[in-house]
C-alpha positions as CSV (number, residue, x, y, z in Angstrom):
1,X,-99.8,-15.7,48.0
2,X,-98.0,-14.0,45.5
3,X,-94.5,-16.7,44.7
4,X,-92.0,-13.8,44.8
5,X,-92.4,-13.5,47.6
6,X,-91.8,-10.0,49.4
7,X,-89.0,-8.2,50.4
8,X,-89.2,-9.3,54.1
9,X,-88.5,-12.9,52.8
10,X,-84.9,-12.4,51.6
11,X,-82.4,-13.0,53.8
12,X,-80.4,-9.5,54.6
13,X,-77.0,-9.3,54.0
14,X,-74.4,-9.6,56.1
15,X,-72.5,-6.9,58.0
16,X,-69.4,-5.8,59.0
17,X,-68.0,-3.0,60.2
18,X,-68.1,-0.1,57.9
19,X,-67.3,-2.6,54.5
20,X,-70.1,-3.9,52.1
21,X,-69.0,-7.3,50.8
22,X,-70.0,-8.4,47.3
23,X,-69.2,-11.0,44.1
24,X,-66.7,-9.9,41.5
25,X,-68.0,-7.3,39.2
26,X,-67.9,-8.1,35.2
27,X,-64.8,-5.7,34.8
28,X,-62.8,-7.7,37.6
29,X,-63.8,-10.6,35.9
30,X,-62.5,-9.8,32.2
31,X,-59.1,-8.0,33.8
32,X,-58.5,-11.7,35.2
33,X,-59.1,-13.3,32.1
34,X,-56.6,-10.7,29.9
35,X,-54.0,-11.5,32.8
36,X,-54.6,-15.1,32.6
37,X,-53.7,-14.7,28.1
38,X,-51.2,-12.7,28.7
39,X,-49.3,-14.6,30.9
40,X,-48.1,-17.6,28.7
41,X,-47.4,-14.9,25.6
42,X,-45.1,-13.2,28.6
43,X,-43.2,-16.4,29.4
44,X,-43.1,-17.4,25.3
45,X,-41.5,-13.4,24.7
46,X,-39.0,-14.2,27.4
47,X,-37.6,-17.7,26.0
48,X,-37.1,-16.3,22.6
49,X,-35.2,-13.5,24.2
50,X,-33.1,-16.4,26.0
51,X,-32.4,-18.2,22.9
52,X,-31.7,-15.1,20.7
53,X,-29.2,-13.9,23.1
54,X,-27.4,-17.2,23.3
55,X,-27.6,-17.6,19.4
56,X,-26.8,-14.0,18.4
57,X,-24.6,-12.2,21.7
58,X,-20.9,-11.2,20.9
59,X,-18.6,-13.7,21.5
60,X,-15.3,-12.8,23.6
61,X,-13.0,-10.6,21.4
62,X,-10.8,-12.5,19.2
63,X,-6.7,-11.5,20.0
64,X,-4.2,-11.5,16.9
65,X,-2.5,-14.5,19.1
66,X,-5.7,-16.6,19.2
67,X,-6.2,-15.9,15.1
68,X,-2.3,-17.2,14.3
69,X,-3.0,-20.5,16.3
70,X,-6.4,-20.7,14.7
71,X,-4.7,-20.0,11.3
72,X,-1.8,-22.6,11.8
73,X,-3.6,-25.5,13.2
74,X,-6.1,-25.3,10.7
75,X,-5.6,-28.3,8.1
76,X,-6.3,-26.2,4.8
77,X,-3.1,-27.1,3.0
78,X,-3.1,-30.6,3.8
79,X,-5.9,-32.8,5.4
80,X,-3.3,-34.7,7.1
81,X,-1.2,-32.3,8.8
82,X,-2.1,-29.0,10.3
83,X,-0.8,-25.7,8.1
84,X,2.3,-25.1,9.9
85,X,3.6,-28.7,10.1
86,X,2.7,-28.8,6.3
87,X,4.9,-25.4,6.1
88,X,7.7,-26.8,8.0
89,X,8.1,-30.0,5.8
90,X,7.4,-27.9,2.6
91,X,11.2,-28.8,0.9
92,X,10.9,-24.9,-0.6
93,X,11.1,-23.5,3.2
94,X,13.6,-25.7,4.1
95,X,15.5,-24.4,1.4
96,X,14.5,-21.1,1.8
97,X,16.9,-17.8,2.6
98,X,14.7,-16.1,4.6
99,X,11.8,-17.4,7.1
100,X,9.2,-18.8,7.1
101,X,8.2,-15.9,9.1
102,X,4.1,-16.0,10.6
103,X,2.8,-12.6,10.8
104,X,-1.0,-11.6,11.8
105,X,-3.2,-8.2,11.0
106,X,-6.9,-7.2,11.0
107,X,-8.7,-7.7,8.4
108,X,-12.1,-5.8,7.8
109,X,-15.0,-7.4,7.9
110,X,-13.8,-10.8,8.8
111,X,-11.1,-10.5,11.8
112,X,-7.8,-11.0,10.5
113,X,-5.3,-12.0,7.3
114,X,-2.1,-14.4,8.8
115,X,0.7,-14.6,6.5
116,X,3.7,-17.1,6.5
117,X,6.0,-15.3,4.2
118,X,9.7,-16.6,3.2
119,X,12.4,-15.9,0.3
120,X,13.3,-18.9,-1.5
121,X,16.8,-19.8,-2.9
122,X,16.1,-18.4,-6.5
123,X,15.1,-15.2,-4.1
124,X,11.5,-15.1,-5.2
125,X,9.3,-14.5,-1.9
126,X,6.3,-16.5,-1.4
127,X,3.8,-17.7,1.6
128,X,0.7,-18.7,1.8
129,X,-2.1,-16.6,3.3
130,X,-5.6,-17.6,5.6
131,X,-8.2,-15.3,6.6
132,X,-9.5,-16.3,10.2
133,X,-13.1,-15.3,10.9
134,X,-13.8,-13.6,14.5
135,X,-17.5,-15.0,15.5
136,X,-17.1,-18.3,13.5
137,X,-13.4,-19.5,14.8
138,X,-12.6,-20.9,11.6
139,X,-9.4,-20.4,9.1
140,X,-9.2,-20.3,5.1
141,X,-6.7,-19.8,3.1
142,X,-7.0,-17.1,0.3
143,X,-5.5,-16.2,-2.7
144,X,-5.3,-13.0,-5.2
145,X,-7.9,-14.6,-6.9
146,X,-10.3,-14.0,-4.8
147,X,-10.8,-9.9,-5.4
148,X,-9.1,-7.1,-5.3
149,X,-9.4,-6.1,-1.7
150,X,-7.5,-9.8,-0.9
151,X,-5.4,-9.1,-3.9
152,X,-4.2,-5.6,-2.6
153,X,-3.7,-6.3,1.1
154,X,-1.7,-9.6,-0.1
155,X,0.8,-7.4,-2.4
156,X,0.6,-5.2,0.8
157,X,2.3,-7.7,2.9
158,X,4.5,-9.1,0.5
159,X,6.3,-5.1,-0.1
160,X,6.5,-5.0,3.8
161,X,8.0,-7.9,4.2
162,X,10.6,-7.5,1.2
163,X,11.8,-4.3,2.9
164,X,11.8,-5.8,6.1
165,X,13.8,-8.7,5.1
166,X,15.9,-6.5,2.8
167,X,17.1,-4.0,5.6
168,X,18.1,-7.3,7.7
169,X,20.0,-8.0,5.1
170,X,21.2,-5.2,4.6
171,X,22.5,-5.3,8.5
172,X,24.1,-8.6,8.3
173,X,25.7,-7.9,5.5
174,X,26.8,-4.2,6.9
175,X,28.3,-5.7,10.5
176,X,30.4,-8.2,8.2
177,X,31.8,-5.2,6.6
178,X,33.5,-2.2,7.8
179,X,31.9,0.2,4.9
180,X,31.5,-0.7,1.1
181,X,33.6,1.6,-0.8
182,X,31.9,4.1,-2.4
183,X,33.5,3.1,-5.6
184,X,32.1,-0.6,-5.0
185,X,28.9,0.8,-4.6
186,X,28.4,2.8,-7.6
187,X,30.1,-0.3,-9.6
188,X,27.9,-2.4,-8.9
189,X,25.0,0.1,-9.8
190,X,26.8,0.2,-13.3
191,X,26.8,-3.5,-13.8
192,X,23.1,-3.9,-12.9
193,X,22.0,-1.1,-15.2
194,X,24.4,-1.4,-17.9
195,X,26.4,0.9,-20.3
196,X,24.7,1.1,-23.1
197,X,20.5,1.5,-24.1
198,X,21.2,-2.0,-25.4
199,X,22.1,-4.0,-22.9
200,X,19.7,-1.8,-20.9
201,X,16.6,-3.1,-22.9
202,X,17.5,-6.9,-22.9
203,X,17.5,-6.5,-19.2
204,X,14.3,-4.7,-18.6
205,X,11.9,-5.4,-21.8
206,X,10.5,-2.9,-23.9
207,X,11.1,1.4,-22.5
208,X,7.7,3.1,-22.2
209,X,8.8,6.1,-23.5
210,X,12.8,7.6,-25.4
211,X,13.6,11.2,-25.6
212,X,16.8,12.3,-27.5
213,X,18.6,15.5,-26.9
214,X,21.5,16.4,-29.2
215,X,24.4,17.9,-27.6
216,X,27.7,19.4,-28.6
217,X,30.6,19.5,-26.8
218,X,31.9,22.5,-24.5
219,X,35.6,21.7,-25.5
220,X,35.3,21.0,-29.2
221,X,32.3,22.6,-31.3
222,X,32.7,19.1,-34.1
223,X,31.9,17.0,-31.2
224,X,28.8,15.8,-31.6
225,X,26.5,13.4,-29.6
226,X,23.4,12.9,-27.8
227,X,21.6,12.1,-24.6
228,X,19.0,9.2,-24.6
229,X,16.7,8.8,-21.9
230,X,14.7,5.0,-21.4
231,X,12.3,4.9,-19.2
232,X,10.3,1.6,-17.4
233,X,7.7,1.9,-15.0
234,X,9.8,3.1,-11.6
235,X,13.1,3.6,-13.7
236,X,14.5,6.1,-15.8
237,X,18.5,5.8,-17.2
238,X,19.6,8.1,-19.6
239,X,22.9,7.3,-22.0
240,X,25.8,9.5,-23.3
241,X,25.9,8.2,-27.1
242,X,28.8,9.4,-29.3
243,X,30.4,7.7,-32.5
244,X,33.1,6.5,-30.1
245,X,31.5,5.5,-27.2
246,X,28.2,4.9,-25.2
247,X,27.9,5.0,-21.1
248,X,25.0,5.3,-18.6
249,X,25.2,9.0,-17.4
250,X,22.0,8.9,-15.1
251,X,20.0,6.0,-13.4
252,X,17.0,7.4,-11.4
253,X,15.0,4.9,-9.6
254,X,11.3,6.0,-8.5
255,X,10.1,2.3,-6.6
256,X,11.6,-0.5,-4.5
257,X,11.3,-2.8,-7.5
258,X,15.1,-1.4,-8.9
259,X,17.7,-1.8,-6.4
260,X,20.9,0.5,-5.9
261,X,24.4,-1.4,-4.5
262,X,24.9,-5.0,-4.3
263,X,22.4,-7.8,-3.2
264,X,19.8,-7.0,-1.7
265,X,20.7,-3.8,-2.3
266,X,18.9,-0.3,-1.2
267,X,15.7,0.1,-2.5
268,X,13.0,2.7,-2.5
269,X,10.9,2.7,0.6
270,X,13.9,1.5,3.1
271,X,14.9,3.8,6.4
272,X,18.2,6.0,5.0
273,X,19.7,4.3,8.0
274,X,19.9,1.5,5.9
275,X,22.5,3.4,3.6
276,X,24.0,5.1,5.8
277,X,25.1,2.0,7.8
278,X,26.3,0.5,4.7
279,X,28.1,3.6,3.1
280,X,28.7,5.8,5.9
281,X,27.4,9.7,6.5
282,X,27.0,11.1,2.7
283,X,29.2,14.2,2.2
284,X,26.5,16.7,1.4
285,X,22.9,17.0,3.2
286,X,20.2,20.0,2.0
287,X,16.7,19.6,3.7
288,X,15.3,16.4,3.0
289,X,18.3,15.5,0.0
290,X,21.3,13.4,1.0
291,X,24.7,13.5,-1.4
292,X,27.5,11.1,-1.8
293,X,30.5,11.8,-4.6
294,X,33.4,10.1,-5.2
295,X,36.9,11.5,-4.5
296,X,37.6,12.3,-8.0
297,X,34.1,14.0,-8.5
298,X,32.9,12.1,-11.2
299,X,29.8,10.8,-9.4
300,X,26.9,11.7,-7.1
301,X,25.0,9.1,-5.7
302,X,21.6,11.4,-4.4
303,X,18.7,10.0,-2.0
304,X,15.6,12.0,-1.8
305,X,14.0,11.4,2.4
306,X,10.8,11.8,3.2
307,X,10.0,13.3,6.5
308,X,9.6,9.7,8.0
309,X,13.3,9.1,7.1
310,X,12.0,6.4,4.3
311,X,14.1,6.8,1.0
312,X,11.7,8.2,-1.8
313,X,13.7,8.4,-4.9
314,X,18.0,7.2,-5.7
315,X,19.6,8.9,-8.4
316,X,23.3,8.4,-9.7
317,X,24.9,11.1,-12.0
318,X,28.2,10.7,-14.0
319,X,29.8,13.2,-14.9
320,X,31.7,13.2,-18.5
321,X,35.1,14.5,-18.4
């Protein structure tokens, strides 16, 4: 008897209707396997994407509000007190004749630059400055000396807030006052100046550049003298120099750094509202050029206006009898 038997001794297999039941194939087998590996690589993708969201997603915007409060309760003046109770006890703000005023702007690349500006008695204006970071919620302060793009958007603020400060009091001082007198006004522009290239040089240092013009004189021919013209960076005064005499004939001012009138003065940069509140409506106005002369006629006081109605350049002109 042959031990394998024949084909009559295996058992048949079973049957049901119309479907032939068997074991898993080799390919079913290995597809159960790669599920079974891919599975725990799924779940491991899935918690880094958990913890790289929490780590790395964009934290609510920060407002301009949130940065000042972040910027004044920050202790980096004083480890004892926060910034603005420092600022508050700081015996130069107490003294001070203007603020300390807390102002807030964006900043690129960080979030934003807060500023606590104020004028101090001597009229010098001063703050202190902290740059608050948007994703971190911290505050520093900064300084100049940090680069130029802190430098630049520090002397930024500080010109705002001169004219700002200026044309308030500028305001005060106008509401006090019914309307300087012209002649007060151009006075005062004579005193600052001066009346001669001397006195002119002791005040402002060393010219950058002097051009002479000899003249004669339309009424007598033996009249000799000439016209000297000084000029500083944003300032140009020219002189009337004759054997008997010396007066400032012409002081153009190109900057808010020279002032026209009494303190704090019109500057360069300020709305013309500012002037005319203080001196009135000017008696002459061409395009974008605004005129002011005394009764006599001796003197023009001019104000060049950009199309934004800032004050671009002052000029006053004497005329010589």
């Amino acid at each position: 008897m042959d031990d394998r038997g024949s084909p009559a001794d295996y058992p048949l297999a079973p049957r049901s209707s119309g479907t032939t039941l068997s074991g898993p194939s080799d390919g079913d087998q290995k597809d159960h396997r790669r599920r079974g590996r891919e599975q725990p690589v799924l779940l491991l993708l899935l918690a880094c994407a958990a913890v790289a969201f929490l780590l790395f997603s964009p934290r609510p915007a920060l407002t301009s509000s949130q940065a000042l409060q972040l910027a004044k309760d920050s202790r980096d003046l004083s480890p004892e007190i926060s910034n603005e109770k420092f600022i508050a006890s700081w015996k130069d703000v107490q003294g001070s004749r203007g603020g300390p005023r807390w102002d807030v702007e964006p900043f690129p690349g960080a979030g934003y630059i807060v500023s606590c500006l104020y004028k101090d008695r001597a009229g010098e204006f001063k703050g202190w400055f902290f740059e608050v970071f948007a994703r971190e919620r911290f505050a520093r302060r900064v300084t100049r000396s940090l680069g130029d793009p802190y430098s630049q958007r520090i002397e930024d603020i500080f010109f705002r807030y001169a004219l700002d400060l200026t044309e308030y009091e500028m305001m005060t001082f106008s509401r006090g006052t019914e309307k300087l007198p012209l002649e007060g006004f151009l006075r005062s522009i004579l005193e600052k100046y001066g009346n001669t290239a001397e006195e002119a040089k002791n005040r402002f240092g060393p010219h950058r550049t002097v051009r002479r013009k000899n003249m004669t004189s339309i009424h007598d021919e033996s009249y000799k003298y000439t016209i000297t013209t000084l000029t500083w960076p944003g300032l140009a005064l020219a002189f009337f120099q004759a054997p008997d005499k010396e007066i400032l004939v012409s002081a153009e001012v190109f900057d808010d750094t020279h002032p026209f009138g009494p303190d704090p003065g019109v500057r360069v940069g300020m709305p013309f509202d500012s002037a005319v509140k203080l001196q009135g409506d000017p008696a002459a106005k061409e395009g974008r050029t605004a005129t002011y002369t005394d009764e006599e006629g001796f003197y023009d006081l001019i104000f060049d206006i950009s199309r934004s109605g800032l004050i671009q350049r002052m000029k006053l002109l004497v005329y010589m009898d």
